[in-house]
C-alpha positions as CSV (number, residue, x, y, z in Angstrom):
1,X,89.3,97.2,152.0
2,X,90.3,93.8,151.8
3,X,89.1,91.1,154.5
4,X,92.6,91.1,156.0
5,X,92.8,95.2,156.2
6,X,89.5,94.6,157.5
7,X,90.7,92.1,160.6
8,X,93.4,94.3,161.1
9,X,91.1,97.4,161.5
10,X,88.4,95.7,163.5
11,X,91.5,94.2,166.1
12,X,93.8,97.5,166.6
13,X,91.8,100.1,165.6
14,X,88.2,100.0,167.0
15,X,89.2,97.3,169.8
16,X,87.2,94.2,169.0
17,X,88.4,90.8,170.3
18,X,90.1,88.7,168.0
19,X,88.1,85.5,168.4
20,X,85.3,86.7,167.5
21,X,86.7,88.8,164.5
22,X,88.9,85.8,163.1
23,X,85.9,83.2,163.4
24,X,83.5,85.6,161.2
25,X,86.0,86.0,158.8
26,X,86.8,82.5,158.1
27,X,83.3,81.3,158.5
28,X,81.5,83.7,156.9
29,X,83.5,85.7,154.4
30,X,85.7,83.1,153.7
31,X,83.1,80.3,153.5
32,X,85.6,77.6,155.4
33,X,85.6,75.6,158.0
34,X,88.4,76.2,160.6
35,X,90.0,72.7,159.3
36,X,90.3,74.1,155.8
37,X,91.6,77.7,157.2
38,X,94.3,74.9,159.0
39,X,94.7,73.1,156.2
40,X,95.6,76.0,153.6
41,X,97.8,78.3,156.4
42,X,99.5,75.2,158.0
43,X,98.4,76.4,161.3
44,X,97.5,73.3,163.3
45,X,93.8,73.0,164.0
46,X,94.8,72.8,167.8
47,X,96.4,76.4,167.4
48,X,93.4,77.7,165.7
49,X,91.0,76.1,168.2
50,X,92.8,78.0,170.9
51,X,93.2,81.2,169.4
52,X,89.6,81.2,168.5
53,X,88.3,80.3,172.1
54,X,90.2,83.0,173.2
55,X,92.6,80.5,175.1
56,X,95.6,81.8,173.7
57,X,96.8,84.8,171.7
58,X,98.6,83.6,168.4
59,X,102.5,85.0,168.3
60,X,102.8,87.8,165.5
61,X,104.6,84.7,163.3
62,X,100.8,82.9,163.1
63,X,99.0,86.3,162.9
64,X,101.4,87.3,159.9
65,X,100.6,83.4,158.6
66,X,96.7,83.9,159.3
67,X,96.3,87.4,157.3
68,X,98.4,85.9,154.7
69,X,96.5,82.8,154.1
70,X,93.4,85.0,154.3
71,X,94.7,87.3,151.5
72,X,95.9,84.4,149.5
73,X,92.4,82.8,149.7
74,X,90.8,86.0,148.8
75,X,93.0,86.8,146.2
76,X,92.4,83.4,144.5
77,X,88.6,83.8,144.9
78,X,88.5,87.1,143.3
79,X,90.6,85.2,140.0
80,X,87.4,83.2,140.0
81,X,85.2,85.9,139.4
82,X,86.7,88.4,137.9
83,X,84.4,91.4,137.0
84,X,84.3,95.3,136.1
85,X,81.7,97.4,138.2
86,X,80.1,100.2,136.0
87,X,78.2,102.3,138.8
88,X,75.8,105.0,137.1
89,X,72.1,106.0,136.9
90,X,69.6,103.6,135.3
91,X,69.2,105.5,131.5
92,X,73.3,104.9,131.5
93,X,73.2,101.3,132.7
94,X,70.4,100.5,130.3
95,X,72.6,101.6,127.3
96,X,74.9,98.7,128.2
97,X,74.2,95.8,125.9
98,X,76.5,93.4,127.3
99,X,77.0,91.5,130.7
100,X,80.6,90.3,130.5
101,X,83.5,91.1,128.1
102,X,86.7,89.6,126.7
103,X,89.7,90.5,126.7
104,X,93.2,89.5,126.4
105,X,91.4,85.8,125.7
106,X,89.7,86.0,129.2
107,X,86.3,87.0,130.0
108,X,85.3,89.4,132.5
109,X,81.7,89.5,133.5
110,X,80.1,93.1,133.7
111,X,77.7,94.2,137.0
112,X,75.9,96.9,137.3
113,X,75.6,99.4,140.5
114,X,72.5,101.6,139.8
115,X,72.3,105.6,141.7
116,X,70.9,108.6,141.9
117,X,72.9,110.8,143.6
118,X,76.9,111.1,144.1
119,X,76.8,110.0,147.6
120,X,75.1,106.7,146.2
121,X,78.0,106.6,143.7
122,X,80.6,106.4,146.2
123,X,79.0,103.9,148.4
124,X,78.7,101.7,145.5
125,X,81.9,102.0,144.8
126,X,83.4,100.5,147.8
127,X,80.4,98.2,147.9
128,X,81.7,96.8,144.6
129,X,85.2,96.7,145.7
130,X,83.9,94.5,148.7
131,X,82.2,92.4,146.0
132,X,85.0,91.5,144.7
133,X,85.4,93.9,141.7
134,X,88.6,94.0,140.1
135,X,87.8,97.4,138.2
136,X,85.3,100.1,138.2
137,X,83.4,102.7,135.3
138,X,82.1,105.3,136.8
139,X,81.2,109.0,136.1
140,X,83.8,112.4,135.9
141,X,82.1,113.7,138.8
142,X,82.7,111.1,141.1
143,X,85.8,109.4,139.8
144,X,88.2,111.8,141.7
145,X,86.4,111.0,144.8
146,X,85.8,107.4,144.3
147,X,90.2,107.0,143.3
148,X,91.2,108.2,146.3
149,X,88.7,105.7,148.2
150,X,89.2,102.5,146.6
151,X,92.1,100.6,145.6
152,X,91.4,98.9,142.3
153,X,91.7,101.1,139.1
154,X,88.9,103.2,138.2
155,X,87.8,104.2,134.5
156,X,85.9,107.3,134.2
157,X,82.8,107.5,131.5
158,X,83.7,110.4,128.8
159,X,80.8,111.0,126.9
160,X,81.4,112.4,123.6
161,X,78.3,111.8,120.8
162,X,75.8,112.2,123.5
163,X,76.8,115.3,124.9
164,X,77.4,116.9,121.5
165,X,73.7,115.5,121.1
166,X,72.3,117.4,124.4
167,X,73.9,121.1,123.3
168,X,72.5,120.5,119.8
169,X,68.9,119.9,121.8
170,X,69.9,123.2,124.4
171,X,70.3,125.2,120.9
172,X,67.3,123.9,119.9
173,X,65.2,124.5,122.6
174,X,66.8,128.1,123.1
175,X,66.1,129.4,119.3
C-alpha cells in the first residue's frame, strides 16, 4: 500500500482526522518540511498551514493535488532506490552471493527478508513493499498468497538441481 492509499485508508476508512494523518505523512514518511510539500504540490504554504491545524478542510481539487504530489514524491524516491526483495529462510538467503544486480545497464540492489514460517513470509512481503521494493523472490508456497496481497510483481523460486539432489538423498536414505 502506497503512502497515498495509505492516507486515503486512514481518512475514510478507519475515521482518523486528516491533520494529523497528512502532517505524519509529510513529516515522517516523506521526510519534508511543509514548505517543500508547498513547494513541490503548488499548494500555498498558507493553505497547508490551515488544513493542517485543522482550520479548514482542503476542497477535493487540493486533496486530489496533495495525494498526487505525495505519489509523485514517492514514486521518484523509490527510482532512487530501486531494489528486489528475495524473502526466504536463512540456508536460501545464504546461497545468494550477490547484493545488487544489473540489468538492462541499471543496477538494482538485492535485500534480503529472512523467515521461518509462511505467515512470516507474507508479512515480509508487504513489509518489503513498504520499503520501497520494486520486486519480490519468494517461495511456490507463498507466492499465490503473497500476489494477490502486494502490488509489485512477484518472482517465485523454482528449484531444480537441489531438489533433484534431496530425492537422490530420500533414495538414499530409504535403501
Amino acid at each position: 500500500m502506497t503512502v497515498a492509499d495509505e492516507i486515503v485508508t486512514e481518512i475514510f476508512v478507519q475515521d482518523h482526522e486528516l491533520p494529523e494523518i497528512l502532517a505524519a505523512a509529510i513529516k515522517q514518511k516523506l521526510g519534508m518540511s511543509i514548505g517543500e510539500f508547498s513547494e513541490k504540490s503548488g499548494i500555498p504554504a498558507s493553505t497547508l498551514y490551515k488544513i493542517l491545524s485543522g482550520e479548514r478542510d482542503p476542497n477535493m481539487r487540493t486533496f486530489r493535488r496533495i495525494l498526487t504530489t505525495v505519489r509523485e514524491i514517492k514514486r521518484g524516491s523509490s527510482r532512487q532506490k530501486k531494489f528486489i526483495a528475495v524473502i526466504g529462510a536463512r540456508g536460501v538467503l545464504d546461497g545468494i552471493e550477490k547484493d545488487e544486480i544489473n540489468f538492462n545497464n541499471e543496477t538494482i540492489e538485492i535485500k534480503e527478508y529472512a523467515v521461518t514460517t509462511i505467515e512470516e513470509a507474507i508479512i515480509a512481503a508487504i513489509h518489503a513493499e513498504r520499503d520501497g521494493a520494486s520486486a519480490l523472490v519468494c517461495a511456490p508456497i507463498v507466492s499465490p498468497t503473497v500476489e494477490r496481497i502486494v502490488t509489485i510483481p512477484v518472482a517465485t523460486i523454482r528449484p531444480t538441481a537441489s531438489v533433484t539432489r534431496a530425492i537422490e538423498l530420500a533414495a538414499k536414505k530409504i535403501s
